[in-house]
BAFI-66848 format. One line per field, with one value per atom (N, C-alpha, C): y, x, z; atom name; residue in one letter; residue number from 1. Coordinates in pm, whole numbers, plus 50000, padded with zeros to 5 digits. Layout:
N
y <- Y  ...;
x <- X  ...;
z <- Z  ...;
fimar <- CA  ...;
dodren <- A  ...;
mike <- NUM  ...;
***
This chain:
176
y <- 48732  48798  48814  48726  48732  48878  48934  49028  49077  49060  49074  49196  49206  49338  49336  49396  49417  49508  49430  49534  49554  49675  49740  49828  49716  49803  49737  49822  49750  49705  49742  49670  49623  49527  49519  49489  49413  49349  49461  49549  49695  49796  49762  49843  49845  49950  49953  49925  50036  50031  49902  49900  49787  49686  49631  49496  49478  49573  49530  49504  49572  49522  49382  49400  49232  49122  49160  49063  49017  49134  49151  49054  49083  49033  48887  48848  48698  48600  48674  48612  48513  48641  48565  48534  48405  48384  48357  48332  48303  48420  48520  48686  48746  48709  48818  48694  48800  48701  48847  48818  48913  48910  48989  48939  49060  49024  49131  49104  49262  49243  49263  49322  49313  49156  49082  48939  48865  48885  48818  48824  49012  49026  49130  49038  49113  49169  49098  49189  49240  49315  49336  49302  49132  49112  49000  49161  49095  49004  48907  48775  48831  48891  48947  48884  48766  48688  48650  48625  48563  48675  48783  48925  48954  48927  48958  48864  48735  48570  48631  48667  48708  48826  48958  49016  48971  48947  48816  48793  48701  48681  48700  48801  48887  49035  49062  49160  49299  49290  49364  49388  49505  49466  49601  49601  49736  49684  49839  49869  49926  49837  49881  49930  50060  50105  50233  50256  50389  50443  50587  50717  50796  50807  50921  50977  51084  51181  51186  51183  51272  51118  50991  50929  50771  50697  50553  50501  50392  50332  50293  50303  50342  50158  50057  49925  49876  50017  49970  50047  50173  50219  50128  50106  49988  49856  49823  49698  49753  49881  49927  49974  49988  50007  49886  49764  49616  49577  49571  49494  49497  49640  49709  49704  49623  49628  49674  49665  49745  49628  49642  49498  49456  49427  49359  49470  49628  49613  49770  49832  49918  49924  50018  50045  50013  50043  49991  49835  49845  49621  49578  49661  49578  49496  49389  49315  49409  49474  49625  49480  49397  49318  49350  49484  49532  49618  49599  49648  49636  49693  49732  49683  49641  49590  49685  49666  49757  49772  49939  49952  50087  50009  50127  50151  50254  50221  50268  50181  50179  50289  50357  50434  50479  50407  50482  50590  50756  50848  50905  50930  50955  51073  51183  51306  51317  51394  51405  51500  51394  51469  51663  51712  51858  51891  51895  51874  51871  51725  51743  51856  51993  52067  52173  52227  52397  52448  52487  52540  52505  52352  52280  52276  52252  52280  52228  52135  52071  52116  52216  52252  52169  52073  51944  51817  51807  51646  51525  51476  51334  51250  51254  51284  51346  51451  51536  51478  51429  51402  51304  51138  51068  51077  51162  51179  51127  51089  51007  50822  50827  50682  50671  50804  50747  50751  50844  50832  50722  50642  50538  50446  50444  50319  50311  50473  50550  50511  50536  50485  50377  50264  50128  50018  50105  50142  50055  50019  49999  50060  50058  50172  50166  50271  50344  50414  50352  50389  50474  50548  50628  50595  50640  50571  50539  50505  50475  50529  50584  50658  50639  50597  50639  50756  50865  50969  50974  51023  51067  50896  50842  50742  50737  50867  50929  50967  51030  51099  51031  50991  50961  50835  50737  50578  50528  50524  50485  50334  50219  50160  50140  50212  50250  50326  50388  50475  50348  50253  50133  50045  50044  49895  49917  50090  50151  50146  50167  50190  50063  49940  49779  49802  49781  49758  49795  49976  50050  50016  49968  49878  49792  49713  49549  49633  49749  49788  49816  49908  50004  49911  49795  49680  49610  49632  49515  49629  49742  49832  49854  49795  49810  49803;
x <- 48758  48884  48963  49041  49173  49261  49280  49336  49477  49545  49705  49703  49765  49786  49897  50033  50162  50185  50204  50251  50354  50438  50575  50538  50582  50605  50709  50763  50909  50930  50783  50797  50607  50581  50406  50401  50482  50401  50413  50407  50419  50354  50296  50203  50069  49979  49855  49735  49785  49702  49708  49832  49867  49846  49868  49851  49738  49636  49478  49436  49487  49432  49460  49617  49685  49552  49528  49471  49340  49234  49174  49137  49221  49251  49312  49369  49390  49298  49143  49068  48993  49045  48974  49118  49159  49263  49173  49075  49066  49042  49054  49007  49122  49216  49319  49483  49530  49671  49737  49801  49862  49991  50089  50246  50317  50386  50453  50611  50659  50816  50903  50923  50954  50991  50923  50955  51043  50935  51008  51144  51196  51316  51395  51409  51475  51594  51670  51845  51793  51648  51618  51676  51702  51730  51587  51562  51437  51441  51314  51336  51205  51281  51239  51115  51158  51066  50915  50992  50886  50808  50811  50722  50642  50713  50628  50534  50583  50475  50352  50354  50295  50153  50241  50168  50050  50134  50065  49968  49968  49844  49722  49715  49660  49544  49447  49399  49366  49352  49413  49522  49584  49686  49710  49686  49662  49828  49916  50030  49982  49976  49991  50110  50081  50244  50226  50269  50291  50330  50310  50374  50430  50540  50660  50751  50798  50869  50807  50671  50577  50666  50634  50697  50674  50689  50646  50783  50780  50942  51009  51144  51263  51260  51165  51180  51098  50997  50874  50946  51041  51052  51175  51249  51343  51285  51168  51085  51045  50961  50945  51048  51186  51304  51300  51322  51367  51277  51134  51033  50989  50958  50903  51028  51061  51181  51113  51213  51161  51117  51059  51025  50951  50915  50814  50674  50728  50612  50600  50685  50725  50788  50815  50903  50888  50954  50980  50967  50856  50834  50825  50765  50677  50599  50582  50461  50335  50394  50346  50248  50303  50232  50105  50131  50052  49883  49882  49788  49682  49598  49448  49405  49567  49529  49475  49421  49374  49442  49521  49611  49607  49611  49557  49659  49654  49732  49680  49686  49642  49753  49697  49872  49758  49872  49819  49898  49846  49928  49913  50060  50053  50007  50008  49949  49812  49743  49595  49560  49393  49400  49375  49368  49350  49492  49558  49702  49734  49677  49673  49623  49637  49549  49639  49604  49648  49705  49572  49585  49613  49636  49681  49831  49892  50031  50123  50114  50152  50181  50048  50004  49963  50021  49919  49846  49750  49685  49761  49765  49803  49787  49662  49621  49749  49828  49895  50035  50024  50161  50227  50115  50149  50106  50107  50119  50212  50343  50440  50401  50364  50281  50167  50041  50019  49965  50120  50222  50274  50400  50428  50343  50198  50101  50046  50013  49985  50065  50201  50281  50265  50292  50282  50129  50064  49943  49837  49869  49757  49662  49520  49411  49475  49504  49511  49405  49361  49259  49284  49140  49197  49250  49355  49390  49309  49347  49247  49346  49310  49399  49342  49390  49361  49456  49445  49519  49490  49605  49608  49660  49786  49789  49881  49958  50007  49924  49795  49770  49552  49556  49451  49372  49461  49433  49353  49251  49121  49124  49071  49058  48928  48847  48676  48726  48854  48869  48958  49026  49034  49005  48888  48850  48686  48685  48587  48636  48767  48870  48916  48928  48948  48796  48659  48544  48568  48551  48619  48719  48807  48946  48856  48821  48777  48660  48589  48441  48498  48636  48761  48819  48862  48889  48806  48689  48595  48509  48534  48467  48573  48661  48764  48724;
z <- 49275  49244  49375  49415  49484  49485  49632  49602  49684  49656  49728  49784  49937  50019  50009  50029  50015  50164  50261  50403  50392  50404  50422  50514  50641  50788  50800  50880  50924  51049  51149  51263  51295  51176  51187  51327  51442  51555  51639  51639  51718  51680  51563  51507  51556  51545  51614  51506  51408  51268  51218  51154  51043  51103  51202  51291  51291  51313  51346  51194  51101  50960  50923  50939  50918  50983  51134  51181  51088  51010  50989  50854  50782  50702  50675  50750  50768  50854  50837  50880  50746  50633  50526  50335  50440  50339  50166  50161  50020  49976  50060  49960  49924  50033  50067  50041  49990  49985  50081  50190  50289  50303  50202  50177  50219  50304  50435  50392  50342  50308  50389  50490  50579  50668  50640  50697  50579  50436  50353  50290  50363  50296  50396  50522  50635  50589  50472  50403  50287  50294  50168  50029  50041  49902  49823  49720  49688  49532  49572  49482  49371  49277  49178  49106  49065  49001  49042  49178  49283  49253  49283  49340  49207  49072  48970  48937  48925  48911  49045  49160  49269  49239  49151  49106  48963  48864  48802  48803  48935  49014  49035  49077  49149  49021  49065  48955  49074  49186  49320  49404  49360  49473  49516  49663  49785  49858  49813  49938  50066  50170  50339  50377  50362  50467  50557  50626  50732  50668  50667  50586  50724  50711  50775  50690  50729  50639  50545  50514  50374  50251  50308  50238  50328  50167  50206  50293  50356  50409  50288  50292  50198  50144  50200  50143  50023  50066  49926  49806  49843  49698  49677  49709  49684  49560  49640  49570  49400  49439  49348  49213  49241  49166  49104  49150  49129  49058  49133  49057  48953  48962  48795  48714  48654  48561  48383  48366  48226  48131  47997  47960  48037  48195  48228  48281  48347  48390  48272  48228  48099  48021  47939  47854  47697  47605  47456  47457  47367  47364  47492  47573  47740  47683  47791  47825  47899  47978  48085  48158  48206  48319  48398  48423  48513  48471  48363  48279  48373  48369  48426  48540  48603  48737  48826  48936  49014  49149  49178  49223  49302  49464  49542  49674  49722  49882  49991  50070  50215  50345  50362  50464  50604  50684  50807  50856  50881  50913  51035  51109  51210  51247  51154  51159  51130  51179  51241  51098  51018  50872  50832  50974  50928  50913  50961  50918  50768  50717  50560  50447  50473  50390  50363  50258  50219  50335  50389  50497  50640  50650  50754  50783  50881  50937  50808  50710  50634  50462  50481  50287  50244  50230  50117  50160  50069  50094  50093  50159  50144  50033  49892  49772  49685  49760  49670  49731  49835  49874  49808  49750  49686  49587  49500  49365  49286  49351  49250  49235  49336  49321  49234  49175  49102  48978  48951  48837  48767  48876  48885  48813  48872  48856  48707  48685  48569  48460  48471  48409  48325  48416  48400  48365  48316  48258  48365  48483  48593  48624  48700  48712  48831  48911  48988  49078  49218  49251  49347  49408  49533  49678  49715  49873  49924  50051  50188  50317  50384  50489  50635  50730  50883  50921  50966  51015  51160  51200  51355  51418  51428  51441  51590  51569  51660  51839  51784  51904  51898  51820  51811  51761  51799  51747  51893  51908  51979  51895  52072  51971  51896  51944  51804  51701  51710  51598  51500  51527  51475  51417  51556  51479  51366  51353  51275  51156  51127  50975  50946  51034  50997  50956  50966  50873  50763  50724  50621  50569  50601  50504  50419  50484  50430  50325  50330  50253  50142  50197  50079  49982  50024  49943  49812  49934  49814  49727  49721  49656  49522  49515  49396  49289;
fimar <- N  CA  C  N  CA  C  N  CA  C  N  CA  C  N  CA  C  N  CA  C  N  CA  C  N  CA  C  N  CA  C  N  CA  C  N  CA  C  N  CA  C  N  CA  C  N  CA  C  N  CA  C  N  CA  C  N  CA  C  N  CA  C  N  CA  C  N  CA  C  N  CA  C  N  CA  C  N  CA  C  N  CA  C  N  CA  C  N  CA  C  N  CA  C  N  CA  C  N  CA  C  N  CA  C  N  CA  C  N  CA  C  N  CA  C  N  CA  C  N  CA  C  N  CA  C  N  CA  C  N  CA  C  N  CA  C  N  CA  C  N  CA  C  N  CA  C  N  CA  C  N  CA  C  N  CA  C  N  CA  C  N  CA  C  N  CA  C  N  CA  C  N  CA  C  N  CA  C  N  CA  C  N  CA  C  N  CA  C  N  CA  C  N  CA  C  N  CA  C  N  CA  C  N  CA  C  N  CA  C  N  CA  C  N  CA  C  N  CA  C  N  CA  C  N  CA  C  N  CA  C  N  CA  C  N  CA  C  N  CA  C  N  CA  C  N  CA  C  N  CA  C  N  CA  C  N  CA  C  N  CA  C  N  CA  C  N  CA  C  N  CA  C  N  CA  C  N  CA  C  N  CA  C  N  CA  C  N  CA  C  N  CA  C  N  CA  C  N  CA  C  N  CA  C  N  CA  C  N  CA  C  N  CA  C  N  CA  C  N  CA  C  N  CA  C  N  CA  C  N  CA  C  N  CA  C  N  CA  C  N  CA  C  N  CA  C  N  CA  C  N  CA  C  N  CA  C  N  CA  C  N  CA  C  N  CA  C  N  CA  C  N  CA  C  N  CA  C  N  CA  C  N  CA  C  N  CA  C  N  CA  C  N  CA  C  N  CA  C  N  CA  C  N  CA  C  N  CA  C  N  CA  C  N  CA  C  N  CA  C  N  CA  C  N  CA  C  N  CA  C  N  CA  C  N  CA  C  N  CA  C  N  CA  C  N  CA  C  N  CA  C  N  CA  C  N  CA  C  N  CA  C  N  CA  C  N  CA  C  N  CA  C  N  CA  C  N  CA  C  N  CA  C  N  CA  C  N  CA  C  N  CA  C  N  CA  C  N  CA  C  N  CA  C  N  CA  C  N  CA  C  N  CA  C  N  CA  C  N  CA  C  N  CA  C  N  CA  C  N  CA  C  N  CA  C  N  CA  C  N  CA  C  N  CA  C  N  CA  C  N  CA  C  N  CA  C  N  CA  C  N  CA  C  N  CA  C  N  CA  C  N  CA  C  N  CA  C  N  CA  C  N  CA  C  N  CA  C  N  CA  C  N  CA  C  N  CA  C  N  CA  C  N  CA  C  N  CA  C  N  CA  C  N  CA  C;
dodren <- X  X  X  X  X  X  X  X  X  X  X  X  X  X  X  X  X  X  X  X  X  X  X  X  X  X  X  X  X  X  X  X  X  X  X  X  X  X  X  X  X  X  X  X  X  X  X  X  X  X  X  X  X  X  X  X  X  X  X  X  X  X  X  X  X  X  X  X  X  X  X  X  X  X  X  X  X  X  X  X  X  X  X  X  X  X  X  X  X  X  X  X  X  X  X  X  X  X  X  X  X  X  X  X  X  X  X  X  X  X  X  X  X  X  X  X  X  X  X  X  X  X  X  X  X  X  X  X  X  X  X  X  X  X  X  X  X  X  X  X  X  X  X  X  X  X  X  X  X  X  X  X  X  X  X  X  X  X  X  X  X  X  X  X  X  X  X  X  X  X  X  X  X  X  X  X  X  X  X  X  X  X  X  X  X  X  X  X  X  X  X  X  X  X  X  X  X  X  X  X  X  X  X  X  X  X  X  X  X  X  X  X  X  X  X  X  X  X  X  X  X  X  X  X  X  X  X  X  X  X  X  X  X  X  X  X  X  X  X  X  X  X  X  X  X  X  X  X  X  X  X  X  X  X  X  X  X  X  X  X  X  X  X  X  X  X  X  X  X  X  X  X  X  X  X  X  X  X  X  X  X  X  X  X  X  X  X  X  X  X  X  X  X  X  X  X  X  X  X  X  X  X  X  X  X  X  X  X  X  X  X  X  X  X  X  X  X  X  X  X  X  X  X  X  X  X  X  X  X  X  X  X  X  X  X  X  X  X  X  X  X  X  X  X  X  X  X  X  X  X  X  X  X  X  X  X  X  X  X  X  X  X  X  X  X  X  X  X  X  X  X  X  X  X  X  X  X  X  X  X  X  X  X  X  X  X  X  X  X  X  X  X  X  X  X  X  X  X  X  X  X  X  X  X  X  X  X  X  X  X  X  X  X  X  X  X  X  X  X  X  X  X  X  X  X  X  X  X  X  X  X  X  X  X  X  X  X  X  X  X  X  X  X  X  X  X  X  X  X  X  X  X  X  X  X  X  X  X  X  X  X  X  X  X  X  X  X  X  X  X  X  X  X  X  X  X  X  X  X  X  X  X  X  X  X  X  X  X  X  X  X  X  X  X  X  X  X  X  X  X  X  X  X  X  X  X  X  X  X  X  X  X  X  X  X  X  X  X  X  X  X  X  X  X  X  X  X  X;
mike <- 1  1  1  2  2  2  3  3  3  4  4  4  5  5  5  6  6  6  7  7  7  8  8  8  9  9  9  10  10  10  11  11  11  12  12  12  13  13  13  14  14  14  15  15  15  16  16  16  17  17  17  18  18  18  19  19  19  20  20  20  21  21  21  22  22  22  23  23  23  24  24  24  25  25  25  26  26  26  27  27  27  28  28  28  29  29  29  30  30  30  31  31  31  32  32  32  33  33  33  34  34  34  35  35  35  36  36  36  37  37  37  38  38  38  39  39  39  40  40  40  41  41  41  42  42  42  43  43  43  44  44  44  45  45  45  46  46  46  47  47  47  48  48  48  49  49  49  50  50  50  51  51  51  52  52  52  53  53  53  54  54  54  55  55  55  56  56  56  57  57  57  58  58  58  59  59  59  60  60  60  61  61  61  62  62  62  63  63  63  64  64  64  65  65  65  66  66  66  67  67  67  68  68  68  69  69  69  70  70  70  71  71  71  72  72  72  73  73  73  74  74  74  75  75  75  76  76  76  77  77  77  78  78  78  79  79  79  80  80  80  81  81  81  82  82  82  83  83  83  84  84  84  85  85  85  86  86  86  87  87  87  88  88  88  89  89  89  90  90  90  91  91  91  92  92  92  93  93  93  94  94  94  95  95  95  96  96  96  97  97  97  98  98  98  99  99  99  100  100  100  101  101  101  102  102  102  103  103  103  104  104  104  105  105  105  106  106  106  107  107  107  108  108  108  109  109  109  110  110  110  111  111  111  112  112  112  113  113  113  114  114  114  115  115  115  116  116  116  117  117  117  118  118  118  119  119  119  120  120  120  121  121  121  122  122  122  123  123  123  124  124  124  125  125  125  126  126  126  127  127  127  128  128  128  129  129  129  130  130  130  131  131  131  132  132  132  133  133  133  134  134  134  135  135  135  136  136  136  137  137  137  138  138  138  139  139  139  140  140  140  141  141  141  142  142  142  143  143  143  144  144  144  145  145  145  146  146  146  147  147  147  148  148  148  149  149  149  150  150  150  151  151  151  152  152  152  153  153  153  154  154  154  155  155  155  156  156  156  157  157  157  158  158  158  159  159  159  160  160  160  161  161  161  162  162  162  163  163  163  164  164  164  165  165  165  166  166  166  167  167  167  168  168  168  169  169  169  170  170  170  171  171  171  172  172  172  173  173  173  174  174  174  175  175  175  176  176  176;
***
């Protein structure tokens, strides 16, 4: 089972996290289909069709993105407006495309995970933060699995603390 990553960084070759996964991952093209929007749609004008025939595809498909402002980059929810069209991935007389696909996200956060808590500088989990995502997924009657998170990307990206969560990516993946 072939499984599509979806990177929405907006600057992957500057990235510390996402770059070392990318790398990681394009070690093994027959597992991984590695489709980076950001390259594919520098005037964010996205090719609708393409992205759904893409999903289609695919019976895995993990969003890679950085979380800032308690929020994915403003290109994935964009995608997400467009892509999921009604009739294809919901709605009255759907196909709901996306049926029992398996549907997870990858976020690397720059904030350090005690931070993430009740009682952390923040109040909420990161779990609770993307809760509309998976809604969204819920929605569109996909299984919806649990994230995968590196935190502290900011003040605490070692690269053992790296290249420990690239293993764990690739374990997080194939445990779908």
């Amino acid at each position: 089972m072939k499984t599509l990553v979806i990177v929405i960084h907006p600057d992957p070759e500057n990235s510390v996290v996402n770059k070392r996964w990318m790398e990681e991952l394009k070690k093994y093209p027959k597992k991984y289909t590695l489709h980076v929007l950001h390259s594919l749609y520098p005037d964010e004008h996205i090719d609708i069709k393409a992205e759904q025939l893409l999903l289609e595809a695919h019976d895995r498909i993990i969003f890679q993105f950085p979380f800032y402002w308690f929020n994915c980059p403003p290109l994935f929810k964009k995608w997400l407006d467009v892509v999921f069209t009604h009739g294809w991935a919901y709605g009255t007389g759907s196909t709901y495309k996306l049926t029992g696909k398996k549907i997870a996200l990858s976020i690397s956060a720059g904030i350090n995970a005690e931070d993430y808590h009740a009682s952390g500088r923040y109040k909420y989990t990161l779990e609770q933060l993307t809760a509309p995502f998976e809604i969204t997924f819920s929605y569109i009657k996909a299984d919806y699995r649990p994230l995968f998170a590196f935190y502290g990307t900011e003040h605490q990206a070692t690269t053992e603390r790296i290249e420990k969560s690239t293993t764990e990516y690739i374990s997080f993946i194939e445990a779908l």
